[in-house]
PDB file with one MODEL, atoms N, CA, C and O in Angstrom:
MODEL        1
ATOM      1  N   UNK A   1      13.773  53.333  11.924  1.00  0.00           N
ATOM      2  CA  UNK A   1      13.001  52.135  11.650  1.00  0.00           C
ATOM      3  C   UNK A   1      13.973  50.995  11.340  1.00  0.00           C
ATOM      4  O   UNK A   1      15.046  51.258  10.797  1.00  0.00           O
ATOM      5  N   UNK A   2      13.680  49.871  11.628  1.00  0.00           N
ATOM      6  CA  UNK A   2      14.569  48.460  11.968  1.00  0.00           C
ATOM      7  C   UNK A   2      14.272  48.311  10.434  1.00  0.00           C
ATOM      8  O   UNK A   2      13.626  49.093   9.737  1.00  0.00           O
ATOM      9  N   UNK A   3      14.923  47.058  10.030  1.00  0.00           N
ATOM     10  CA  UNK A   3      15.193  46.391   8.321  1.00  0.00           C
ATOM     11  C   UNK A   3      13.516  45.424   8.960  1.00  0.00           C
ATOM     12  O   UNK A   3      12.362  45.549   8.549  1.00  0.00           O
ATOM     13  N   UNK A   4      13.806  44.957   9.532  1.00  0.00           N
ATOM     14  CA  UNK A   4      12.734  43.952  10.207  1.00  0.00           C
ATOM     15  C   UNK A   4      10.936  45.228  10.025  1.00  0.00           C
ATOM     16  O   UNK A   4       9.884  44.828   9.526  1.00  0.00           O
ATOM     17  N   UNK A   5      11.101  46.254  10.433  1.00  0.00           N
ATOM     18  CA  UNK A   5       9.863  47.241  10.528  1.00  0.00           C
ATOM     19  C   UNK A   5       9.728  47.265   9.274  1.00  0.00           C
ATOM     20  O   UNK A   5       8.653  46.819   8.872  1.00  0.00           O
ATOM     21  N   UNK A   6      10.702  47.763   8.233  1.00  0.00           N
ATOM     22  CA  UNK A   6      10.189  48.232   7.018  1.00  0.00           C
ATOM     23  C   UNK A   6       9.634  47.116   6.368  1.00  0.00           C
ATOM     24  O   UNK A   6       8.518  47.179   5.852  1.00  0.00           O
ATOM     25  N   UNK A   7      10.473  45.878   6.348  1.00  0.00           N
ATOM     26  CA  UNK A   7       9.865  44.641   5.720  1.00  0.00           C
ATOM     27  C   UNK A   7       8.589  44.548   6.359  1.00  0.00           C
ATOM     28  O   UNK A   7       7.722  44.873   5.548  1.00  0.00           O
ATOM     29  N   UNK A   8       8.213  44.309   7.230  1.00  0.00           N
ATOM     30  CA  UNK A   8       7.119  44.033   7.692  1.00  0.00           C
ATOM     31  C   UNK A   8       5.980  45.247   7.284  1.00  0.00           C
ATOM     32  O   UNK A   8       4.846  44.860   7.002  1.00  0.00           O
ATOM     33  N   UNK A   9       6.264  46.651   7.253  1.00  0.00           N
ATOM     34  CA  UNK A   9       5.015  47.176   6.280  1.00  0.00           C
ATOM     35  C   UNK A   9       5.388  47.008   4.580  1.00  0.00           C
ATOM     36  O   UNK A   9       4.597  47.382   3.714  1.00  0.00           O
ATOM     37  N   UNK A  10       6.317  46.573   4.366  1.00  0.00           N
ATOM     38  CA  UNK A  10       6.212  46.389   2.866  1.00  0.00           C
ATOM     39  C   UNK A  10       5.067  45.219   3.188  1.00  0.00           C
ATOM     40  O   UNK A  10       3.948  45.631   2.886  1.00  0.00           O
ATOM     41  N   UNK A  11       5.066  43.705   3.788  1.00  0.00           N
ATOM     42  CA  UNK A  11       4.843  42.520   3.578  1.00  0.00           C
ATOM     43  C   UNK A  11       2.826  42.956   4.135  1.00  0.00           C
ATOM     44  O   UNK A  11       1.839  42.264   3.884  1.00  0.00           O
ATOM     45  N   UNK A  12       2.873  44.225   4.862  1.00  0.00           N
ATOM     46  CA  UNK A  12       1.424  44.420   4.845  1.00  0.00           C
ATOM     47  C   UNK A  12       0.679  45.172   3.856  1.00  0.00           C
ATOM     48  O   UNK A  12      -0.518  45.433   3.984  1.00  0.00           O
ATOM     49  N   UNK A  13       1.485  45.564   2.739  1.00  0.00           N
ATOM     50  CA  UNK A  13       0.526  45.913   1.371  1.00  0.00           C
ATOM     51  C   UNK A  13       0.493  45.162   0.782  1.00  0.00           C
ATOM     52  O   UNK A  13      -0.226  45.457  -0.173  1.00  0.00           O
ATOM     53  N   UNK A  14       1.084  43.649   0.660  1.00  0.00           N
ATOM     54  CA  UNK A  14       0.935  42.455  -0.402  1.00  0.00           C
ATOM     55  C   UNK A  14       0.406  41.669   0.228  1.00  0.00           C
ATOM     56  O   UNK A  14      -0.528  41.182  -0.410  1.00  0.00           O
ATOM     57  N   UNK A  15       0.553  41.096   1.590  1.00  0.00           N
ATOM     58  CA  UNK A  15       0.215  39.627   1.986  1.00  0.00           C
ATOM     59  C   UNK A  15      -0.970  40.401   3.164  1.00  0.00           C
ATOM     60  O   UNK A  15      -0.685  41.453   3.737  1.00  0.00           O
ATOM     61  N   UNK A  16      -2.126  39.766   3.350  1.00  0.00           N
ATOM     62  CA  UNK A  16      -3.365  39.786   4.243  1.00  0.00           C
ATOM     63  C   UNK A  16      -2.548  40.033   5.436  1.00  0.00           C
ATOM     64  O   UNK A  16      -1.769  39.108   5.665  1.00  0.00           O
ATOM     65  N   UNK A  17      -2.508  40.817   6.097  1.00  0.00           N
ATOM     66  CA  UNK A  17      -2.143  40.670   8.264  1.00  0.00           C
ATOM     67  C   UNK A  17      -0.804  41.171   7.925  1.00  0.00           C
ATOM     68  O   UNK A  17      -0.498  41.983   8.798  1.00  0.00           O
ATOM     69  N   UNK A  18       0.166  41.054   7.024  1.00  0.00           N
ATOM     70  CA  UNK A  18       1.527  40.719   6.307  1.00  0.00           C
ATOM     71  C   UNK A  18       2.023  39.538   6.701  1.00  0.00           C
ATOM     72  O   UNK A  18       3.242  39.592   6.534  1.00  0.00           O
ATOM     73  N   UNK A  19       1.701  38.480   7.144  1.00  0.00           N
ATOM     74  CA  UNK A  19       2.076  37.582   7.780  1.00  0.00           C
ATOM     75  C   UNK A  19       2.024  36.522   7.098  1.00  0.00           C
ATOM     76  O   UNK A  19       1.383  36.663   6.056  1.00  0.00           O
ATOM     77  N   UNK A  20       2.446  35.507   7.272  1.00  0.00           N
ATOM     78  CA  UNK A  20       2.015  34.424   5.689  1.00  0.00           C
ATOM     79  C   UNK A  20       2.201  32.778   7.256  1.00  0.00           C
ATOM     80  O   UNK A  20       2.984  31.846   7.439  1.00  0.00           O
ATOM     81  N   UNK A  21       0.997  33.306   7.941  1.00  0.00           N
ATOM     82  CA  UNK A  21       0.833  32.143   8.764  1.00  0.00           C
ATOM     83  C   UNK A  21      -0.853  32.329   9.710  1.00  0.00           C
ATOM     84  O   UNK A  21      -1.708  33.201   9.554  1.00  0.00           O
ATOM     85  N   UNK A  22      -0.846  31.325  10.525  1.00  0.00           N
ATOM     86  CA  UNK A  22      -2.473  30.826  10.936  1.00  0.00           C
ATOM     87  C   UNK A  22      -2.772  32.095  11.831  1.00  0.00           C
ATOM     88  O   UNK A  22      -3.946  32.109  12.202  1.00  0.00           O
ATOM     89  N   UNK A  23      -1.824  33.439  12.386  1.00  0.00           N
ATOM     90  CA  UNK A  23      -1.772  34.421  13.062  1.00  0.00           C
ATOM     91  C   UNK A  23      -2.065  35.693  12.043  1.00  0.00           C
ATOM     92  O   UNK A  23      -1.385  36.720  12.034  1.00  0.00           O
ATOM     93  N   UNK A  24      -3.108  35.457  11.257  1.00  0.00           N
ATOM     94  CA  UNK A  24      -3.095  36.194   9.834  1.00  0.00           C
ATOM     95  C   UNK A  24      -3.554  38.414  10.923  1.00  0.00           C
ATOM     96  O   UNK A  24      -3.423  39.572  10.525  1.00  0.00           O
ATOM     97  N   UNK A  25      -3.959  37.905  12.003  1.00  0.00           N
ATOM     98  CA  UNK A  25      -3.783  39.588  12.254  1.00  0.00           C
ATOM     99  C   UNK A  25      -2.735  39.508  13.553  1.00  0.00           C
ATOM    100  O   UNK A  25      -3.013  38.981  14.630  1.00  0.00           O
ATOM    101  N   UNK A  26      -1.601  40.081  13.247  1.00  0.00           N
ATOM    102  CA  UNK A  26      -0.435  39.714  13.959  1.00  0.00           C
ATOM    103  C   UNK A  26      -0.668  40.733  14.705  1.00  0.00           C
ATOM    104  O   UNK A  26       0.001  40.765  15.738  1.00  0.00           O
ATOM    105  N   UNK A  27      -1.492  41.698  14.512  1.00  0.00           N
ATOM    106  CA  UNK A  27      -1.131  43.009  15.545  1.00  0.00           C
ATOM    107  C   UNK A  27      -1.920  43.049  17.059  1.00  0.00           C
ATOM    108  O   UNK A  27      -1.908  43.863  17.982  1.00  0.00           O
ATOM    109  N   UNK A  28      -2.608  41.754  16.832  1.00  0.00           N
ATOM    110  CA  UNK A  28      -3.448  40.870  18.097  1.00  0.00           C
ATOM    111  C   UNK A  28      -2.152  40.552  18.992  1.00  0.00           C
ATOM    112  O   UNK A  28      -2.265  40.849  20.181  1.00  0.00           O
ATOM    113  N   UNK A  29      -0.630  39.845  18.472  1.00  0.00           N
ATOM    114  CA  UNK A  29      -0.050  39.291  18.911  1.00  0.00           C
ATOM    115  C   UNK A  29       1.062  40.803  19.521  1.00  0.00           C
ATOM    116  O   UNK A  29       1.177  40.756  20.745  1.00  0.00           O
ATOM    117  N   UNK A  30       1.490  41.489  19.158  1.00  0.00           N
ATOM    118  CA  UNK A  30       2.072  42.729  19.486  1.00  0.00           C
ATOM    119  C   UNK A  30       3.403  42.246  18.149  1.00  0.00           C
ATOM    120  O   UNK A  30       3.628  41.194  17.551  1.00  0.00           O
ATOM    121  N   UNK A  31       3.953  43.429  18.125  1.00  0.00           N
ATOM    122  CA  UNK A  31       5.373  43.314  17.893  1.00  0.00           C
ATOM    123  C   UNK A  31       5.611  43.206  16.482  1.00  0.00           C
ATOM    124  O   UNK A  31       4.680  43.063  15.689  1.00  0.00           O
ATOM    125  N   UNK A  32       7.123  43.283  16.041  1.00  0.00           N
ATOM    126  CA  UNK A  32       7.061  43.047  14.909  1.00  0.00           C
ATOM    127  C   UNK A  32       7.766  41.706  14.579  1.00  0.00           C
ATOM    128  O   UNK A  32       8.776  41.278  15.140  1.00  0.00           O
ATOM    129  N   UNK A  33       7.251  41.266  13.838  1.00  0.00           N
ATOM    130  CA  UNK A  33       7.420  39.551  13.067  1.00  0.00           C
ATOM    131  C   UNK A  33       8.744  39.498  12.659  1.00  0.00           C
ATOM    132  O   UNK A  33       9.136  40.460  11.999  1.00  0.00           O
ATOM    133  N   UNK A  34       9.753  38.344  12.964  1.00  0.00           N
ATOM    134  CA  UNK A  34      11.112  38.340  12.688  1.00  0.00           C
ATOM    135  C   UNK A  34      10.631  37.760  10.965  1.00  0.00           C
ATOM    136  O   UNK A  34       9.688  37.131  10.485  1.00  0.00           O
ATOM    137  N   UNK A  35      12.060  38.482  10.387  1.00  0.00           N
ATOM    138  CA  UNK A  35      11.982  37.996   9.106  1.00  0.00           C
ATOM    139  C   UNK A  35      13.728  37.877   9.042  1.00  0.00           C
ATOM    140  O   UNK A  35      14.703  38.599   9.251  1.00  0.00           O
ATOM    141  N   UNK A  36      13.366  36.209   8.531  1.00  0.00           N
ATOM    142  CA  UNK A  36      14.861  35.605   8.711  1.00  0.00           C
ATOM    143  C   UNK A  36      15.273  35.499   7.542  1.00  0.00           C
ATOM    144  O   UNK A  36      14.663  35.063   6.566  1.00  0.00           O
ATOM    145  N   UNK A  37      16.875  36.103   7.648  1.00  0.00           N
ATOM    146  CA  UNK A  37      17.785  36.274   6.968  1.00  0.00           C
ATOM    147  C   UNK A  37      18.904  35.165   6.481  1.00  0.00           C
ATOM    148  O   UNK A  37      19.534  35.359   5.442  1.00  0.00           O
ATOM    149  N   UNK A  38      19.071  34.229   7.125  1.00  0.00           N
ATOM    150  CA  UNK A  38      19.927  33.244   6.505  1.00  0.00           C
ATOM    151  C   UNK A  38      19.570  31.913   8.129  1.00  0.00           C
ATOM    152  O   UNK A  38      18.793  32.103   9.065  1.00  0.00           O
ATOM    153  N   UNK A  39      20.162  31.115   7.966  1.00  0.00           N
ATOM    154  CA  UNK A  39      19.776  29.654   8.710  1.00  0.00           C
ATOM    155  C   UNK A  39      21.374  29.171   8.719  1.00  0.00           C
ATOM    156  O   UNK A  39      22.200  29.347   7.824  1.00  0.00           O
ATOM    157  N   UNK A  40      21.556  28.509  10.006  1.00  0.00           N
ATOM    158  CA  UNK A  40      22.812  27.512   9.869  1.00  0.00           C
ATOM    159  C   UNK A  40      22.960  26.634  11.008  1.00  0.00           C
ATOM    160  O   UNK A  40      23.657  26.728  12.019  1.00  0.00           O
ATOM    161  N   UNK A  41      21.865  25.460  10.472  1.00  0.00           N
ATOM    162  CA  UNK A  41      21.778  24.656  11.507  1.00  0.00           C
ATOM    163  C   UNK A  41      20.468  24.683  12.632  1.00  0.00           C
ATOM    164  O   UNK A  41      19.327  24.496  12.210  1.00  0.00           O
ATOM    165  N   UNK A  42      20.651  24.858  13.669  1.00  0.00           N
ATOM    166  CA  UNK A  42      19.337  25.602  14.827  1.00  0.00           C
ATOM    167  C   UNK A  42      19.602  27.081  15.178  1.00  0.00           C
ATOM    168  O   UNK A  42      19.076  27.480  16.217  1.00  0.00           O
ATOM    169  N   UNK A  43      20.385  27.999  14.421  1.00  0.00           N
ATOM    170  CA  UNK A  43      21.079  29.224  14.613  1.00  0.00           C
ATOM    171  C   UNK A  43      20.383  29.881  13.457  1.00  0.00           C
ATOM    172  O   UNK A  43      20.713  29.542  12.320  1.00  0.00           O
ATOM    173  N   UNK A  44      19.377  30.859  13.649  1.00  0.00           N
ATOM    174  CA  UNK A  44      18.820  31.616  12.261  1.00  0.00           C
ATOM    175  C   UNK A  44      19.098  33.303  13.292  1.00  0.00           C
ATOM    176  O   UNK A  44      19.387  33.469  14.477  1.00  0.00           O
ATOM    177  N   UNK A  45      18.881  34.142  12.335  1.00  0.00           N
ATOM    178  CA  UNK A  45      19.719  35.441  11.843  1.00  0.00           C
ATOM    179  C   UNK A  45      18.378  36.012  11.415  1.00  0.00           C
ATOM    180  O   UNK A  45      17.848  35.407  10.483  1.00  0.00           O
ATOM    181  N   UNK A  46      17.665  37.151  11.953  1.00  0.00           N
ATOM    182  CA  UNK A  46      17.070  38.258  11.409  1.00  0.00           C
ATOM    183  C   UNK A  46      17.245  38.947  10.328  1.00  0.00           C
ATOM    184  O   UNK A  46      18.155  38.517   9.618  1.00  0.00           O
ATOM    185  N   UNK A  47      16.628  39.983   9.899  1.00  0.00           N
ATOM    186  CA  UNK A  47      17.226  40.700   8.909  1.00  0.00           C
ATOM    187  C   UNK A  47      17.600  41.876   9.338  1.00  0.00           C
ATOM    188  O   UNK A  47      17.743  42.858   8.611  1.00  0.00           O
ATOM    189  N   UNK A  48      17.814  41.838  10.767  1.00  0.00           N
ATOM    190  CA  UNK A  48      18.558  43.293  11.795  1.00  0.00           C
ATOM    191  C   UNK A  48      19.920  42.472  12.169  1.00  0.00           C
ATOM    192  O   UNK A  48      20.746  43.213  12.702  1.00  0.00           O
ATOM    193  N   UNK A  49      20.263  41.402  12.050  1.00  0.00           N
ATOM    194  CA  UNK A  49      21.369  40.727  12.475  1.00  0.00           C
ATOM    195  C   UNK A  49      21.743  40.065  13.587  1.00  0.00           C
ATOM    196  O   UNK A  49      22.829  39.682  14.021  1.00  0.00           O
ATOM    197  N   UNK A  50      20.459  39.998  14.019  1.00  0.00           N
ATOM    198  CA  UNK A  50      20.112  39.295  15.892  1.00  0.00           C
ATOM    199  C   UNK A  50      20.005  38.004  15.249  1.00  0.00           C
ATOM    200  O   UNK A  50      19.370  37.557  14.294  1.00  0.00           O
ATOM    201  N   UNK A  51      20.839  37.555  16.087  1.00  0.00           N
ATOM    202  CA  UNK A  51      20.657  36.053  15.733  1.00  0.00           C
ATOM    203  C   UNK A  51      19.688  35.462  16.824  1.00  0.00           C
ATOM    204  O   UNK A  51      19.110  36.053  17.736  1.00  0.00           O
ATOM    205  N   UNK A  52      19.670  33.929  16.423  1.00  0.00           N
ATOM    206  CA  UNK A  52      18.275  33.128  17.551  1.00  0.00           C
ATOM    207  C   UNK A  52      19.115  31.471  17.624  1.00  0.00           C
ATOM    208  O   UNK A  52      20.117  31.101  17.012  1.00  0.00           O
ATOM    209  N   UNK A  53      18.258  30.727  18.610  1.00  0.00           N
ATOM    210  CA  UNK A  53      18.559  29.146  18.233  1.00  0.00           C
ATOM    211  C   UNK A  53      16.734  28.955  18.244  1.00  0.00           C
ATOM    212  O   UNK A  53      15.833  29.366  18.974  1.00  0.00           O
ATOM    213  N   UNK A  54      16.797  28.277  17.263  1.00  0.00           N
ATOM    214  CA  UNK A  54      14.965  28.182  17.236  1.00  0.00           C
ATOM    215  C   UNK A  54      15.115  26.127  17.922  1.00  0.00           C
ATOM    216  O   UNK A  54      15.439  25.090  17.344  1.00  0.00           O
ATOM    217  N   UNK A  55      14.724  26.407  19.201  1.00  0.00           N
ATOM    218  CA  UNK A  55      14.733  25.416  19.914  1.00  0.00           C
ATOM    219  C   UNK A  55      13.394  24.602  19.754  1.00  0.00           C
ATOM    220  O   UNK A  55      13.305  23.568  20.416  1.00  0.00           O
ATOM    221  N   UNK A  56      12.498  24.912  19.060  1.00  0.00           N
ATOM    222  CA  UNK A  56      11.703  24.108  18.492  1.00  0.00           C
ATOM    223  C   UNK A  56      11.680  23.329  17.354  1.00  0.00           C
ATOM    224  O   UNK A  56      10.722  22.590  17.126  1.00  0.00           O
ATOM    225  N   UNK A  57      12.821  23.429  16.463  1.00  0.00           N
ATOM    226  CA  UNK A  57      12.256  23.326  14.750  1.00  0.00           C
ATOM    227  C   UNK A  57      11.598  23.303  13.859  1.00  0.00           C
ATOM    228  O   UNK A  57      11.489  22.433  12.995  1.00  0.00           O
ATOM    229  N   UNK A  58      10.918  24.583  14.017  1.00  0.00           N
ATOM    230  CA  UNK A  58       9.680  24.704  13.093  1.00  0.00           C
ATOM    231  C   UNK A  58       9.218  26.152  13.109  1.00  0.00           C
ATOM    232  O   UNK A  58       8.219  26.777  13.464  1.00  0.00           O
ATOM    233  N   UNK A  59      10.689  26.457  12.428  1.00  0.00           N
ATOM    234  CA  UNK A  59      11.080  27.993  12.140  1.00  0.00           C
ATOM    235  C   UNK A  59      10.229  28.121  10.433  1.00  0.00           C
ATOM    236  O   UNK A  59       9.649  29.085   9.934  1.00  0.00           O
ATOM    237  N   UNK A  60      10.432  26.941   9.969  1.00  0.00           N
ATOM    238  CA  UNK A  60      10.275  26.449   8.415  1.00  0.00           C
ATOM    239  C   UNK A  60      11.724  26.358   7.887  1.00  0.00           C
ATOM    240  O   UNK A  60      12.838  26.454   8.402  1.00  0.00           O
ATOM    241  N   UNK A  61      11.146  26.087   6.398  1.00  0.00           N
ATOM    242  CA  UNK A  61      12.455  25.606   5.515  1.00  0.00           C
ATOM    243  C   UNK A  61      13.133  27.227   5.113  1.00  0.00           C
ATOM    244  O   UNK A  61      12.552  28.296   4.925  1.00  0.00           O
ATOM    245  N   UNK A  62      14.357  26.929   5.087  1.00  0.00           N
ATOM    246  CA  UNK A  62      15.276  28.341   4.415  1.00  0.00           C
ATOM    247  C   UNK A  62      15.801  28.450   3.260  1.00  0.00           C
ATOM    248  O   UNK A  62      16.398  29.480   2.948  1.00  0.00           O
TER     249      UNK A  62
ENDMDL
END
């Protein structure tokens, strides 16, 4: 199991869907929900260590 899997069933015994956005049943959407680990710039980092460029900006605040 990924750092990203376990967080994500921890975050579904506390938070509704586990998701803390307007996609409140994520399992409609497939997959598991990145949960970001640090930010630098348009370059954010998972909590598996995959990094991204979030070419939109509106990853949220870090």
């Amino acid at each position: 199991m990924t750092q990203s899997e376990e967080l994500f069933a921890r975050a579904q015994r506390v938070i509704p869907g586990g998701v803390n956005s307007p996609v409140r049943a994520f399992r409609a959407v497939g997959g598991t929900p990145l949960f970001i680990r640090k930010a630098e710039g348009a370059r954010i980092w998972d909590a598996d260590g995959n990094p991204y460029i979030d070419y939109v900006g509106s990853w949220g605040p870090m």
